[in-house]
C-alpha positions in Angstrom: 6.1 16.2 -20.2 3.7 13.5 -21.5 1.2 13.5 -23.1 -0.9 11.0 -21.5 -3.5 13.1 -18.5 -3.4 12.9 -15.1 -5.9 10.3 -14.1 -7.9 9.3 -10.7 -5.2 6.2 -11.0 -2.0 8.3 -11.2 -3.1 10.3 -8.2 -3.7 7.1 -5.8 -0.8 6.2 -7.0 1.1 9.1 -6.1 -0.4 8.4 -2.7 0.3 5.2 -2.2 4.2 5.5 -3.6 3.5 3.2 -6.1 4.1 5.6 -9.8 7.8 5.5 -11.0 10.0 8.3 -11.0 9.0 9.7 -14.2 5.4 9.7 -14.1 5.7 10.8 -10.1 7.1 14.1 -11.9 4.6 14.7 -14.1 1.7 14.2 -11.3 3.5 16.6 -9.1 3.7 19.5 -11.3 -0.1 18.9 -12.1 -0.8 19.0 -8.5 0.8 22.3 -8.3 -0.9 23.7 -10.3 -4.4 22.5 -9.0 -4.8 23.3 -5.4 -8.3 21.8 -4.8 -6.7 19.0 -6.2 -3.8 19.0 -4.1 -6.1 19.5 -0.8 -8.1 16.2 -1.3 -4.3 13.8 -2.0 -3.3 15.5 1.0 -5.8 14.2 2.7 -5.9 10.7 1.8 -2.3 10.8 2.3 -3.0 11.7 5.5 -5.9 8.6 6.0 -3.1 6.3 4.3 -1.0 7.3 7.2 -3.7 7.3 9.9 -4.7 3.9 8.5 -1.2 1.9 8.1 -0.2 3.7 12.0 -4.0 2.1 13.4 -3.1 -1.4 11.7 1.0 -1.6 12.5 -0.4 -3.4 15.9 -2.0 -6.1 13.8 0.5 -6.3 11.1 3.0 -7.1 13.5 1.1 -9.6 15.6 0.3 -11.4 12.0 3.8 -11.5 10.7 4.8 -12.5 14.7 2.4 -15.6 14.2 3.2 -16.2 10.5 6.7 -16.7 11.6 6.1 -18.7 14.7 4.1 -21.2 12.8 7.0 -21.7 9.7 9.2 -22.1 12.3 7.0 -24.5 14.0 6.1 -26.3 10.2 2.6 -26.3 10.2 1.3 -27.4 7.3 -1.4 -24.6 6.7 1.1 -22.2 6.5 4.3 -23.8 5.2 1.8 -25.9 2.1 2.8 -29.0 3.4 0.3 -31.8 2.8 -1.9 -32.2 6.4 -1.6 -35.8 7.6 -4.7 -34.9 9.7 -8.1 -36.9 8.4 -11.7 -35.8 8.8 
């Protein structure tokens, strides 16, 4: 175990996915071991979820136009220099 505490950090990133392997090992036992704790990650995990399910629609329009306009070369999206003058 190490001997670096659990921080406010460490426990959004357990929520989010984003600790390695070894540190996502310490944060559960800690977890377990506080269950007030353990109540409020479960609920922003389950906010993270209700947010990234309310913005898929969005996400997938976006990357749906993103592609369309690479495809399409437009220079706002590709970096190209605009030949367009104002």
């Amino acid at each position: 175990m190490s001997s670096h505490p659990i921080t406010e950090d460490d426990l959004h990133g357990f929520v989010d996915h984003l600790l390695d392997s070894a540190r996502r090992g310490e944060v559960q036992p800690y977890l377990d071991a506080h269950p007030e704790i353990a109540a409020r990650i479960a609920t922003f995990s389950h906010q993270r979820e209700a947010l990234r399910a309310a913005a898929a629609p969005t996400f997938e329009t976006c990357r749906w136009t993103l592609r369309t306009s690479v495809y399409r070369g437009r220079p706002e999206v590709t970096g190209a220099p605009s030949k367009r003058r104002f």
